[in-house]
TILO-361474 format. One record per residue (C-alpha): residue in one letter; x, y, z; residue number from 1. Coordinates in steps of 0.25 Angstrom, whole numbers, plus 5000, padded with zeros to 4 digits. Layout:
<sites>
<site rest="a" x="X" y="Y" z="Z" nr="NUM"/>
...
</sites>
This chain:
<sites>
<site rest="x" x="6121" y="5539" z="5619" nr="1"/>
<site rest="x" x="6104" y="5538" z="5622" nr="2"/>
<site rest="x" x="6102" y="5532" z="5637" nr="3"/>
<site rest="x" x="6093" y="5521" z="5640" nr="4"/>
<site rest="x" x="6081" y="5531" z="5642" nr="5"/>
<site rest="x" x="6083" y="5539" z="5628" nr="6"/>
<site rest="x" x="6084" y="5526" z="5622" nr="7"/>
<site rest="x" x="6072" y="5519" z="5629" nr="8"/>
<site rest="x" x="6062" y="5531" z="5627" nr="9"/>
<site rest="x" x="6068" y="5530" z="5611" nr="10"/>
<site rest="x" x="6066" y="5517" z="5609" nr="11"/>
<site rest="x" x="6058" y="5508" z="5620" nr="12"/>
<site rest="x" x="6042" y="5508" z="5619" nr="13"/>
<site rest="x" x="6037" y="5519" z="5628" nr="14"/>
<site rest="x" x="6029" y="5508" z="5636" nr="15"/>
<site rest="x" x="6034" y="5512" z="5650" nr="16"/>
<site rest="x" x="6036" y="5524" z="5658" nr="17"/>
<site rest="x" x="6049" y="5524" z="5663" nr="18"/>
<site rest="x" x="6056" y="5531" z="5674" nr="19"/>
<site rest="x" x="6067" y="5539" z="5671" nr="20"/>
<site rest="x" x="6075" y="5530" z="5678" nr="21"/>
<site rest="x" x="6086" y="5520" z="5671" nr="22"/>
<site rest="x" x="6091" y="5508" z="5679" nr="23"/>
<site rest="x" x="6105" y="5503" z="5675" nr="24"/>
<site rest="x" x="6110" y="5493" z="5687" nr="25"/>
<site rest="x" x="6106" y="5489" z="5699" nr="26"/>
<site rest="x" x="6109" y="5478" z="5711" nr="27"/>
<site rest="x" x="6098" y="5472" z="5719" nr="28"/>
<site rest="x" x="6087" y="5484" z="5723" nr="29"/>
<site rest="x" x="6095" y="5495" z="5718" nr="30"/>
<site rest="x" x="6095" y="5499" z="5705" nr="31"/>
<site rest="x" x="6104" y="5512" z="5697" nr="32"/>
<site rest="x" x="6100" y="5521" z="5685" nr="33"/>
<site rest="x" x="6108" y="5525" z="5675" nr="34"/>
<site rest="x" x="6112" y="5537" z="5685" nr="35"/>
<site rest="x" x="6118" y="5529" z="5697" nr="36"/>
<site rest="x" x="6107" y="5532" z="5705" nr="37"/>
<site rest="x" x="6103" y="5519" z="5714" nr="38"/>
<site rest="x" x="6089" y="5515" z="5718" nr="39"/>
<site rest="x" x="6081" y="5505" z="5726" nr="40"/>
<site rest="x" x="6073" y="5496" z="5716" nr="41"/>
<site rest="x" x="6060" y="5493" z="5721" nr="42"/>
<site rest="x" x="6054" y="5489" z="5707" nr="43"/>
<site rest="x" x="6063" y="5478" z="5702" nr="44"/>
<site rest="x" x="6058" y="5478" z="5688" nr="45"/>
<site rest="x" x="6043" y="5477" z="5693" nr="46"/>
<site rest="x" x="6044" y="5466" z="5703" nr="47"/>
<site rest="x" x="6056" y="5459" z="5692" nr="48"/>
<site rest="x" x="6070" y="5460" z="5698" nr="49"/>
<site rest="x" x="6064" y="5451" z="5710" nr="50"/>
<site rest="x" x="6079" y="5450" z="5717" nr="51"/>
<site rest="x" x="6083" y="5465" z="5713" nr="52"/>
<site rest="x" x="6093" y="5468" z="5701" nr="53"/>
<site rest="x" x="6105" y="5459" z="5698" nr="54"/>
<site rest="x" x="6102" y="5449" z="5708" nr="55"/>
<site rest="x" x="6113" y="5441" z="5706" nr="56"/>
<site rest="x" x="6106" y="5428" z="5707" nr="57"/>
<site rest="x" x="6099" y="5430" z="5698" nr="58"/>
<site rest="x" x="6108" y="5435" z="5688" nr="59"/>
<site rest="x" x="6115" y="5424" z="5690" nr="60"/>
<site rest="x" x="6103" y="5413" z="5687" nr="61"/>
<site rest="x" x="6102" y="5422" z="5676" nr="62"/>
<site rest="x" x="6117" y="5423" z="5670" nr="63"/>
<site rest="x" x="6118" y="5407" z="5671" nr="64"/>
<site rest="x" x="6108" y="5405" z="5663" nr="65"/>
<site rest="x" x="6111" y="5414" z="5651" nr="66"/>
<site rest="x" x="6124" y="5407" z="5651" nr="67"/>
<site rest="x" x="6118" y="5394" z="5646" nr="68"/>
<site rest="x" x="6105" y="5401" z="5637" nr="69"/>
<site rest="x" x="6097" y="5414" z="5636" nr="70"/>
<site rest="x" x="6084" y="5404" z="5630" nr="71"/>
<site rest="x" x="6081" y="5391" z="5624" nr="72"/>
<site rest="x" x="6066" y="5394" z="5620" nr="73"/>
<site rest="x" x="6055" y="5386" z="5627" nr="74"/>
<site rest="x" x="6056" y="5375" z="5616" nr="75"/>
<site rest="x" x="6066" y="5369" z="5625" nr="76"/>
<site rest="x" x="6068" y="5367" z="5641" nr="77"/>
<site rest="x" x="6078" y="5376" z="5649" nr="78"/>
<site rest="x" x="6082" y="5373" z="5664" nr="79"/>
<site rest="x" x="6077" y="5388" z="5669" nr="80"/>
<site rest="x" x="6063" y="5389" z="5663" nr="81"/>
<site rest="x" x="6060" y="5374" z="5670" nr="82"/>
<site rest="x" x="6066" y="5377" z="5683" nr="83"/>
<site rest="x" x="6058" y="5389" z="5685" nr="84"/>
<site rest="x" x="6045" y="5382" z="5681" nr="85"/>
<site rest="x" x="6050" y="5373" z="5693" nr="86"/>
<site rest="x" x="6051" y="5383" z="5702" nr="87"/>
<site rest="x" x="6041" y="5390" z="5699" nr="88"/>
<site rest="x" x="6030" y="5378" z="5698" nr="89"/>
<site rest="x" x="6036" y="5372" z="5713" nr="90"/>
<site rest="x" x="6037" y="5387" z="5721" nr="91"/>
<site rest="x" x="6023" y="5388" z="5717" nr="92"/>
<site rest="x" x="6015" y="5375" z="5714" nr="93"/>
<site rest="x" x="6012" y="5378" z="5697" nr="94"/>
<site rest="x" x="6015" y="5368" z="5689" nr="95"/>
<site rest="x" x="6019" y="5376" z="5677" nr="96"/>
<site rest="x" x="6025" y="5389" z="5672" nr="97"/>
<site rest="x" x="6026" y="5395" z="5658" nr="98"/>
<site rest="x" x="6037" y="5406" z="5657" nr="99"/>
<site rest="x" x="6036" y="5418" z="5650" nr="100"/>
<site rest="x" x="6043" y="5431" z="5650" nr="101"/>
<site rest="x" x="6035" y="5441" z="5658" nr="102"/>
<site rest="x" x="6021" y="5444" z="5667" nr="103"/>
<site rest="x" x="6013" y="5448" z="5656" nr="104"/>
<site rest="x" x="6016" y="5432" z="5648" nr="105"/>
<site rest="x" x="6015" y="5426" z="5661" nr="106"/>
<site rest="x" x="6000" y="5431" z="5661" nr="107"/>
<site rest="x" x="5997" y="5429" z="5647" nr="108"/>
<site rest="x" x="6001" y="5413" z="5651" nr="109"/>
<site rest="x" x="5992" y="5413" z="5662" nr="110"/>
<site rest="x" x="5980" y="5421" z="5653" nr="111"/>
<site rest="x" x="5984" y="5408" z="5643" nr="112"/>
<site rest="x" x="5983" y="5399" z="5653" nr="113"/>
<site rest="x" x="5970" y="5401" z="5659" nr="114"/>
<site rest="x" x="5963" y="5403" z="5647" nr="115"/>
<site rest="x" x="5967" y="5390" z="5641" nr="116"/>
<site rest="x" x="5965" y="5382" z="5653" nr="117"/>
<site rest="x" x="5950" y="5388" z="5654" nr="118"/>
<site rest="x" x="5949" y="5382" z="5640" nr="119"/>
<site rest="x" x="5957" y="5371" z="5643" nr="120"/>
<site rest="x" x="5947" y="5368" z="5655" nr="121"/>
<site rest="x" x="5934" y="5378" z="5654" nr="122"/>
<site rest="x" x="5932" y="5381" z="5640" nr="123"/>
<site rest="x" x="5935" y="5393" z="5630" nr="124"/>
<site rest="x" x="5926" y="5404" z="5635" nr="125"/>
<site rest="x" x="5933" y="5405" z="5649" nr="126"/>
<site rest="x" x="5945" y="5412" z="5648" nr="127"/>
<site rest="x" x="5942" y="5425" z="5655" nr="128"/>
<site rest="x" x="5954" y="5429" z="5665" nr="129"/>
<site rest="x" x="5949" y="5437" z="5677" nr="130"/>
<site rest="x" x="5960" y="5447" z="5682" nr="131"/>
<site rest="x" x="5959" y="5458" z="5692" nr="132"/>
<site rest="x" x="5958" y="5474" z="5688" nr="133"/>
<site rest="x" x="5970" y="5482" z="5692" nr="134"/>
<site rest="x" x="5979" y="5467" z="5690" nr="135"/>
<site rest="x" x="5990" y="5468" z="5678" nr="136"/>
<site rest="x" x="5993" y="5457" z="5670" nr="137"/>
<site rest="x" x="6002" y="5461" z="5661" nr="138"/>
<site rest="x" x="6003" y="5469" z="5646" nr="139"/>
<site rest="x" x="6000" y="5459" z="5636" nr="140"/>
<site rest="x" x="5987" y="5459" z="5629" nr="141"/>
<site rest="x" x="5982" y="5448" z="5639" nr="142"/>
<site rest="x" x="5989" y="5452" z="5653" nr="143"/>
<site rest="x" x="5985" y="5467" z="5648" nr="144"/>
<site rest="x" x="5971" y="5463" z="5647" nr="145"/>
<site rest="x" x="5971" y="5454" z="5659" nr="146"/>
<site rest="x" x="5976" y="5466" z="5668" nr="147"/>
<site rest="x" x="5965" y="5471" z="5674" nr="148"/>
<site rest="x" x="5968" y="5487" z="5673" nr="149"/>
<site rest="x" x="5962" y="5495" z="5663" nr="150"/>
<site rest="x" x="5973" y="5505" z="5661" nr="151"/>
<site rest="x" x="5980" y="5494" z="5652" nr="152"/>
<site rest="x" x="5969" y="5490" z="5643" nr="153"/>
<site rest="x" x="5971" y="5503" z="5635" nr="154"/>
<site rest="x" x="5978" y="5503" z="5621" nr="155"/>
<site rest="x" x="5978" y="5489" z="5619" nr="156"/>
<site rest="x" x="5964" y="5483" z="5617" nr="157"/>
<site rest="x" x="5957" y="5473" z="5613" nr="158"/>
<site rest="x" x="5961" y="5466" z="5624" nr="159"/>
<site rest="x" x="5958" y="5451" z="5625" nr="160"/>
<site rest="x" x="5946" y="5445" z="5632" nr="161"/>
<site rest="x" x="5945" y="5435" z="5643" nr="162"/>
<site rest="x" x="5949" y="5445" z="5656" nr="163"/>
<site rest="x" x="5940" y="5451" z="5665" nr="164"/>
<site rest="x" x="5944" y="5460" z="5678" nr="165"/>
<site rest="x" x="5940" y="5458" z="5692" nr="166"/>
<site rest="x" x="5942" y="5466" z="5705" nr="167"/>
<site rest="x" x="5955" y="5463" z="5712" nr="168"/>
<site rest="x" x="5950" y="5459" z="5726" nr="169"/>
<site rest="x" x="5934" y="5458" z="5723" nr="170"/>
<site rest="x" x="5932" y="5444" z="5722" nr="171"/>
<site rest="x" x="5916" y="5446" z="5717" nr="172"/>
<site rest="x" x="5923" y="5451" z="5704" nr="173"/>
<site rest="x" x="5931" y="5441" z="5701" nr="174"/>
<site rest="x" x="5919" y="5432" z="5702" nr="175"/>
<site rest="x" x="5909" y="5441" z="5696" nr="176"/>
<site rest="x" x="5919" y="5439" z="5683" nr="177"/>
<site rest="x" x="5919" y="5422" z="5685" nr="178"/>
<site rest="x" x="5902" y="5422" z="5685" nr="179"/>
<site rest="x" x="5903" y="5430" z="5672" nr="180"/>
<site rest="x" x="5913" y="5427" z="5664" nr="181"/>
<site rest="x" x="5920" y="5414" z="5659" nr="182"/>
<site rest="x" x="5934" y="5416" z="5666" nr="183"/>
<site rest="x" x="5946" y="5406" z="5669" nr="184"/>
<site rest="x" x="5957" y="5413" z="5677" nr="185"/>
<site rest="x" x="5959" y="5424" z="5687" nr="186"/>
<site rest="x" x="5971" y="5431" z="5686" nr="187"/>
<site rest="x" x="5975" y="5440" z="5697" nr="188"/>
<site rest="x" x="5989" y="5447" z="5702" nr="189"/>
<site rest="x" x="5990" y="5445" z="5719" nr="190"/>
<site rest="x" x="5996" y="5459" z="5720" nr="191"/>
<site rest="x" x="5992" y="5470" z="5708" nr="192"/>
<site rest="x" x="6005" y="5477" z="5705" nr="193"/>
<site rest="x" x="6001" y="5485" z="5693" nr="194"/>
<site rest="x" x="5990" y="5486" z="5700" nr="195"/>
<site rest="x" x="5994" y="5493" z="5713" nr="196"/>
<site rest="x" x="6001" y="5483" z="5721" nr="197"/>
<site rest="x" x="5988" y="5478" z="5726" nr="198"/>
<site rest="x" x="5988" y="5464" z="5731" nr="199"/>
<site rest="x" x="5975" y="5455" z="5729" nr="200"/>
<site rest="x" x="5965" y="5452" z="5743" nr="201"/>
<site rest="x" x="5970" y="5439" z="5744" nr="202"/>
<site rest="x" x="5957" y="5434" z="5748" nr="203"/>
<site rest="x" x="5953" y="5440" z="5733" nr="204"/>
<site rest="x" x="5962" y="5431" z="5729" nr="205"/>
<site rest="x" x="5958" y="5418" z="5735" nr="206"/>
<site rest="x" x="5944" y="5422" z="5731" nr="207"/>
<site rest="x" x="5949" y="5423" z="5716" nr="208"/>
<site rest="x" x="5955" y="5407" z="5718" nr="209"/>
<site rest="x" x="5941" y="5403" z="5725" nr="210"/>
<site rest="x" x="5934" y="5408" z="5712" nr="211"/>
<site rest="x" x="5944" y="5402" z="5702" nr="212"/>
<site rest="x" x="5941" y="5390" z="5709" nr="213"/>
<site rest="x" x="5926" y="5391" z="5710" nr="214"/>
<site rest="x" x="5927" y="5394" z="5693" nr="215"/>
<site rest="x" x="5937" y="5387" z="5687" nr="216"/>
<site rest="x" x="5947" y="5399" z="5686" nr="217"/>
<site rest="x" x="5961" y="5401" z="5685" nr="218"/>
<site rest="x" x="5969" y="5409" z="5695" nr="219"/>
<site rest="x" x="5981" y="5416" z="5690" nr="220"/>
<site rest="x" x="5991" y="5424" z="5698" nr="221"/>
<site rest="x" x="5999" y="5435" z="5691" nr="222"/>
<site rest="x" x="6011" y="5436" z="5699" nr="223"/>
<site rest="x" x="6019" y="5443" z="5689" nr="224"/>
<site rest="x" x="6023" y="5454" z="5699" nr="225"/>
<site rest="x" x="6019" y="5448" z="5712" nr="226"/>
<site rest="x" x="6027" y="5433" z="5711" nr="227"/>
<site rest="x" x="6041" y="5428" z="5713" nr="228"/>
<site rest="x" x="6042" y="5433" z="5729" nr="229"/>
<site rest="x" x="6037" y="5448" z="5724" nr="230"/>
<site rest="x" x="6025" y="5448" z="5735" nr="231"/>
<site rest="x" x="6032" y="5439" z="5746" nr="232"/>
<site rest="x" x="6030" y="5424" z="5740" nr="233"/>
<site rest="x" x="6034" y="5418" z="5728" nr="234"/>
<site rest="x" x="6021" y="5421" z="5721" nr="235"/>
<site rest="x" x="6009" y="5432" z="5729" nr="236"/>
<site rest="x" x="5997" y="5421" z="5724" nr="237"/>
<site rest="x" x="6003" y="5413" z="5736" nr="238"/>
<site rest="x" x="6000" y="5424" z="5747" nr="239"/>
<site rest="x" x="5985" y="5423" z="5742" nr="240"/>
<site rest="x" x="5983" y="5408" z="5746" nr="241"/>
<site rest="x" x="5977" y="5403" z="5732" nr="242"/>
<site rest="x" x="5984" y="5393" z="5721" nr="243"/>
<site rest="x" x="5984" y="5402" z="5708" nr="244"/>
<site rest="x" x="5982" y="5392" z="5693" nr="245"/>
<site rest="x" x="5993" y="5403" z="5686" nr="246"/>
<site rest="x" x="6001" y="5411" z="5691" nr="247"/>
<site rest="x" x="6011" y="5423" z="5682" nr="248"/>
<site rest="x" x="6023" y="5429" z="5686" nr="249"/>
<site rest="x" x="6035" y="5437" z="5680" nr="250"/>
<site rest="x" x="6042" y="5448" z="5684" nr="251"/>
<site rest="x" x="6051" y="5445" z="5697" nr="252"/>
<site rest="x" x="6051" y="5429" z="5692" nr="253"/>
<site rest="x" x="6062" y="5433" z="5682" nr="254"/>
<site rest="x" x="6070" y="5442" z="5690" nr="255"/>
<site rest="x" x="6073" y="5451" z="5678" nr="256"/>
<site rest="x" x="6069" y="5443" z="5667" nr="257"/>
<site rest="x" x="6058" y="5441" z="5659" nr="258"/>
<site rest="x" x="6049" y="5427" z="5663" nr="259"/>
<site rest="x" x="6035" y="5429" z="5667" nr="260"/>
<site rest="x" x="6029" y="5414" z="5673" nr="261"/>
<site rest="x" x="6015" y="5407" z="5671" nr="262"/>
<site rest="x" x="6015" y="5395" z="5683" nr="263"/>
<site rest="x" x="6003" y="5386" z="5679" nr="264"/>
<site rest="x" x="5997" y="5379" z="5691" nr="265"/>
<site rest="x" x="5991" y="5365" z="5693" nr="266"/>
<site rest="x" x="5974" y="5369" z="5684" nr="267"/>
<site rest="x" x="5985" y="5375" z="5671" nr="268"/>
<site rest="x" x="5998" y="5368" z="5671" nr="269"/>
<site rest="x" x="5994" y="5359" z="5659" nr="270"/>
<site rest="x" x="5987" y="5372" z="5652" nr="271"/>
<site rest="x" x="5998" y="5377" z="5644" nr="272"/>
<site rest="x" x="6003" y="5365" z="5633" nr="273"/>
<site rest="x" x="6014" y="5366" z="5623" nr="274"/>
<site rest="x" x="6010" y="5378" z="5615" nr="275"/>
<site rest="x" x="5999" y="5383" z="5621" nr="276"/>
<site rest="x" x="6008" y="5395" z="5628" nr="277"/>
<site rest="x" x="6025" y="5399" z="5625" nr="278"/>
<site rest="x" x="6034" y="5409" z="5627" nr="279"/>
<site rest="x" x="6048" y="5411" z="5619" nr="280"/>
<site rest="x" x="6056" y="5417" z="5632" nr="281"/>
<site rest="x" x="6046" y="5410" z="5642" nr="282"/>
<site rest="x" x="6054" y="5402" z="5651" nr="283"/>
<site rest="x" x="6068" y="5409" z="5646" nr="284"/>
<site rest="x" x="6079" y="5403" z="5653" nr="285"/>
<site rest="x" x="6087" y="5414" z="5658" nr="286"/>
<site rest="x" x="6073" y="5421" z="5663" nr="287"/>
<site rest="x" x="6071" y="5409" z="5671" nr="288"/>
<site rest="x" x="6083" y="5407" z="5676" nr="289"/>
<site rest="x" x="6083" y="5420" z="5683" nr="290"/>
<site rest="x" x="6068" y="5418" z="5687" nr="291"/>
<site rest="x" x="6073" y="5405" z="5694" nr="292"/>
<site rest="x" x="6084" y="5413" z="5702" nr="293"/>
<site rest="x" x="6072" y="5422" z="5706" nr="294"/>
<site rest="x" x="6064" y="5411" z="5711" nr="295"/>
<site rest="x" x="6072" y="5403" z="5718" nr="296"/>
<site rest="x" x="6076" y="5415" z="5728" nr="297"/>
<site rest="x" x="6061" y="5417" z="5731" nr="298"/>
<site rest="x" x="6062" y="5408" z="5743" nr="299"/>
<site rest="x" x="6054" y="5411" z="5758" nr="300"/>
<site rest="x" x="6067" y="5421" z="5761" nr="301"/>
<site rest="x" x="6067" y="5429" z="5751" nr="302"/>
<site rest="x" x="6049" y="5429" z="5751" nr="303"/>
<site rest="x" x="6050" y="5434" z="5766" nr="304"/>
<site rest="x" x="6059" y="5443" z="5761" nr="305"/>
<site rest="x" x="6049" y="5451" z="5752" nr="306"/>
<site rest="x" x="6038" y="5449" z="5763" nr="307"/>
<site rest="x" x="6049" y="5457" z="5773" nr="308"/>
<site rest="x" x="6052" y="5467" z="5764" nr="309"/>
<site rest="x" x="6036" y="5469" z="5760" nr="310"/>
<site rest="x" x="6033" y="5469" z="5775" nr="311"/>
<site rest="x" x="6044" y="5481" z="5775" nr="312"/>
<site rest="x" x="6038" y="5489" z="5765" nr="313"/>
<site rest="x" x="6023" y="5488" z="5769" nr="314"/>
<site rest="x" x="6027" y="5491" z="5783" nr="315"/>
<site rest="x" x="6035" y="5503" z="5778" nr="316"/>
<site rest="x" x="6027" y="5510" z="5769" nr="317"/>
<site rest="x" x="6014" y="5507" z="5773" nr="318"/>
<site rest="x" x="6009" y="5519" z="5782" nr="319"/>
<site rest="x" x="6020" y="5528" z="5777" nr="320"/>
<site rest="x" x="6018" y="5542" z="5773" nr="321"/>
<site rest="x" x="6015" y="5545" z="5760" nr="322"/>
<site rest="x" x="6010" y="5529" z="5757" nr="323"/>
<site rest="x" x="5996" y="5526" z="5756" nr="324"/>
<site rest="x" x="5995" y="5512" z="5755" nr="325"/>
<site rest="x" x="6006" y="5499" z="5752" nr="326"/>
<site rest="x" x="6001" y="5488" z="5744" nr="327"/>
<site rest="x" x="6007" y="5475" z="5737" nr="328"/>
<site rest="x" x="6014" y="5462" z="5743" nr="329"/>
<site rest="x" x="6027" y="5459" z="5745" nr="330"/>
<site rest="x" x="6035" y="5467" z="5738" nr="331"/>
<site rest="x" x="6027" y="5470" z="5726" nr="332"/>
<site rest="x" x="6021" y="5483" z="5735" nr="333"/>
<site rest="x" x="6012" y="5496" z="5731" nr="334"/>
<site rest="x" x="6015" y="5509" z="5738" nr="335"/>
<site rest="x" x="6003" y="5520" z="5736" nr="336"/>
<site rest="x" x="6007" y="5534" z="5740" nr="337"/>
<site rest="x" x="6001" y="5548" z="5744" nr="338"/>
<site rest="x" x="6011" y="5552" z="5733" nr="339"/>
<site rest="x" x="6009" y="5550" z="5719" nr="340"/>
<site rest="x" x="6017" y="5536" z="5716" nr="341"/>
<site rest="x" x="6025" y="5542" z="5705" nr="342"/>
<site rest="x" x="6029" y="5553" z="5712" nr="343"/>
<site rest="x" x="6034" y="5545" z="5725" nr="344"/>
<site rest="x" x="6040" y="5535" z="5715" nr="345"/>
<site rest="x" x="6048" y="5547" z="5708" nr="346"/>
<site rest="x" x="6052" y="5551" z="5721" nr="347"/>
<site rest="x" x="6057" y="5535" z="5725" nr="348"/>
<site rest="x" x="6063" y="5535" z="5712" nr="349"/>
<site rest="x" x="6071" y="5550" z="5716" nr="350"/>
<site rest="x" x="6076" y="5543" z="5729" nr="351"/>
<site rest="x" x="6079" y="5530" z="5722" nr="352"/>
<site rest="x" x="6070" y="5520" z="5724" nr="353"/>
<site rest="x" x="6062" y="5512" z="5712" nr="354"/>
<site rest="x" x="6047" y="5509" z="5717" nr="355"/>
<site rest="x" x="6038" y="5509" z="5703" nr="356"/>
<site rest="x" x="6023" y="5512" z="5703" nr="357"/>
<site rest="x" x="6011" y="5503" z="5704" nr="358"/>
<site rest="x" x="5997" y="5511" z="5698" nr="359"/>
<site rest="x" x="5999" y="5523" z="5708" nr="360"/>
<site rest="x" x="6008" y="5514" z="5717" nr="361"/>
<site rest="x" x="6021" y="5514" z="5722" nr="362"/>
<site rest="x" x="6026" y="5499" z="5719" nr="363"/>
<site rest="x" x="6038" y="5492" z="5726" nr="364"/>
<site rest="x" x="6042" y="5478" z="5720" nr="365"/>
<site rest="x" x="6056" y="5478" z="5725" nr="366"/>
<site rest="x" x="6066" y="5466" z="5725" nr="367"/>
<site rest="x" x="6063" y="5455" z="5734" nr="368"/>
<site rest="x" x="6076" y="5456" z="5742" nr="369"/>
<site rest="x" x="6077" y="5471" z="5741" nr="370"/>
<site rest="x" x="6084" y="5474" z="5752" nr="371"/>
<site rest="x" x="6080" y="5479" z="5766" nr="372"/>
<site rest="x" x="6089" y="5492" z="5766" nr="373"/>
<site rest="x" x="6083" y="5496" z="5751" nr="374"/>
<site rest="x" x="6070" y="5493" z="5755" nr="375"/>
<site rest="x" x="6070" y="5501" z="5767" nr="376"/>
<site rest="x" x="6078" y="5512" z="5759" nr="377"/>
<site rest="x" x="6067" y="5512" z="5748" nr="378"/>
<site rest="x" x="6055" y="5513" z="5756" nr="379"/>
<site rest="x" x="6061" y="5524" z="5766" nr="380"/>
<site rest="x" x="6061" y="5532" z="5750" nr="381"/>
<site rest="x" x="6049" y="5528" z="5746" nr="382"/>
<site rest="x" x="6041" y="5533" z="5759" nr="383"/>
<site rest="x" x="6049" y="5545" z="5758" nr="384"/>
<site rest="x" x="6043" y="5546" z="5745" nr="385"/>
<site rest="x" x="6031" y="5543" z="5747" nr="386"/>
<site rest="x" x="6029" y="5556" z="5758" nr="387"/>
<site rest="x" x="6037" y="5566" z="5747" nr="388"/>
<site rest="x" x="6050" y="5567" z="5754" nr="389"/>
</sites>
């Protein structure tokens, strides 16, 4: 009989570059391969499992509502897609959400959703989207070509019009862009994670608000990676003192599920009508069932929590032999070494611990309630690591 690695690299697109590591259990922040071995999970998914594997609250939101149906279809209401829409709209002051099923469509509604407000409200020639270089956006054609990196505009041209890139943190960019060019949103990640785990100036950021406000703009907020309690509040936008008009998210809002959000504040709730937009699992009710469970545990404990544990973590590594720098917010963090990162991640992975890498950067995105004592143990390796021991 095959394993699951003969028959993945037989059968699965060659799309990623897998370690040669198969996880087949796990509890919390530990995880096992299909080998027994036990590691410390600092990864969950890439910012996903936000309360570590099997949580059992969350399984259990999740159980209860696959008793009663997997999915309806949004041609008819369902209790969980409302609810979370509730949620959502009165932790953060939007007044609607559209649901879809990952980062990359919850973009794509916000790239939507600017464009036909500015036609809507400015006309049909504005609808260039300004984003940052080095922000990622996602791998559809749009979010592709709305990430400002040009290592992902290879293979897959022509890419469509309508976006043009400014420097993160250089606020005479961004309104070099707005003199010249017809525009009607900027759109910005408050920490870069593809990017390096580098967190925008936040006086950038407020500088990037002012404009939109001077010239009729939008301000979108990716928080795909950084939201639900990842960077220490609910959503990262909050720590930089402006009102975004969208913000995105995905990843640790399902738990384990696919759901990506789009929350439409007061300029764009009514921009979206019946038909304009739609998604057949968008708002799937098991999906938002776990996604409530997640959300309602992201109270001032548990966010003080992940402030503690990033306090922890910056006070350890930083200075440390063998570490350059440490980056990020909360516990979305960006470790850079004297070593080569893969070769210091090889070594974590030896010693069993999981980091994954950020550009030629260590990255930690551990569960929110990682424990103290795995924590610790973790980052004693990765130091160790780090000097070559």
């Amino acid at each position: 009989m095959q394993n699951s690695k003969n028959i993945d690299k037989e059968y699965v697109a060659g799309t990623y570059a897998r370690f040669d590591l198969e996880i087949v259990d796990g509890k919390g922040s530990r995880v096992f391969d299909d080998d027994g071995k036990e590691y410390i999970d600092l990864a969950t998914g890439i910012a996903v499992n936000t309360f570590g594997v099997a949580d059992d609250e969350w399984i259990k939101a999740v159980n209860e509502q696959l008793g009663k149906f997997q999915h309806v279809s949004n041609l008819y209401y369902s209790s969980p897609c409302a609810l979370l829409a509730k949620m959502l709209c009165e932790r953060t002051g939007a007044k609607k959400v559209f649901f879809g099923n990952s980062g990359a469509e919850a973009n794509e509604c916000a790239i939507k959703v600017a464009r036909k407000w500015a036609q809507d409200t400015k006309g049909e020639g504005d609808y260039t989207i300004i984003t940052l270089k080095n922000s990622f956006h996602g791998r559809t054609i749009a979010t592709l070509t709305a990430t400002g990196q040009d290592v992902f505009h290879k293979d897959f041209g022509p890419f469509p019009q309508g976006f043009a890139y400014a420097e993160a943190n250089n606020l005479d960019s961004v309104s070099e862009i707005i003199k010249n060019t017809k525009c009607c949103a900027i759109m910005m990640e408050m920490v870069q994670g593809e990017g390096g785990v580098l967190p925008l100036d936040k006086e950038f950021v407020k500088g990037c608000a002012r404009l939109a406000d001077e010239n009729d703009l939008l301000i979108i907020v990716d928080e795909v990676q950084t939201g639900n309690g990842r960077t220490g509040t609910l959503y990262a936008y909050e720590q930089f003192d402006i009102c975004p008009d969208v913000v995105t998210t995905a990843k640790g809002l399902g738990g384990g599920l696919p759901i990506g959000a789009t929350m439409l504040f007061e300029r764009v709730e009514g921009t979206l009508n019946a038909g304009s937009h739609g998604s057949t699992f968008g708002g799937n009710p098991i999906a938002c069932a776990g996604a409530i469970s997640i959300i309602s545990r992201l109270d001032k404990k548990t966010l003080d929590g992940v402030k503690e544990r990033s306090k922890y973590i910056f006070d350890e590594l930083t200075g440390a032999q063998g570490i350059k720098s440490v980056s990020g917010l909360g516990l979305m963090i960006g470790i850079e070494t004297e070593r080569d990162s893969t070769e210091v991640l090889k070594a974590c992975m030896a010693r069993g611990i999981l980091p994954i890498k950020a550009k030629t950067k260590l990255r930690l995105l551990p569960a929110l309630n990682i424990p103290m004592d795995d924590l610790k143990t973790a980052l004693e390796i990765i130091k160790e690591c780090a000097k070559g021991e």
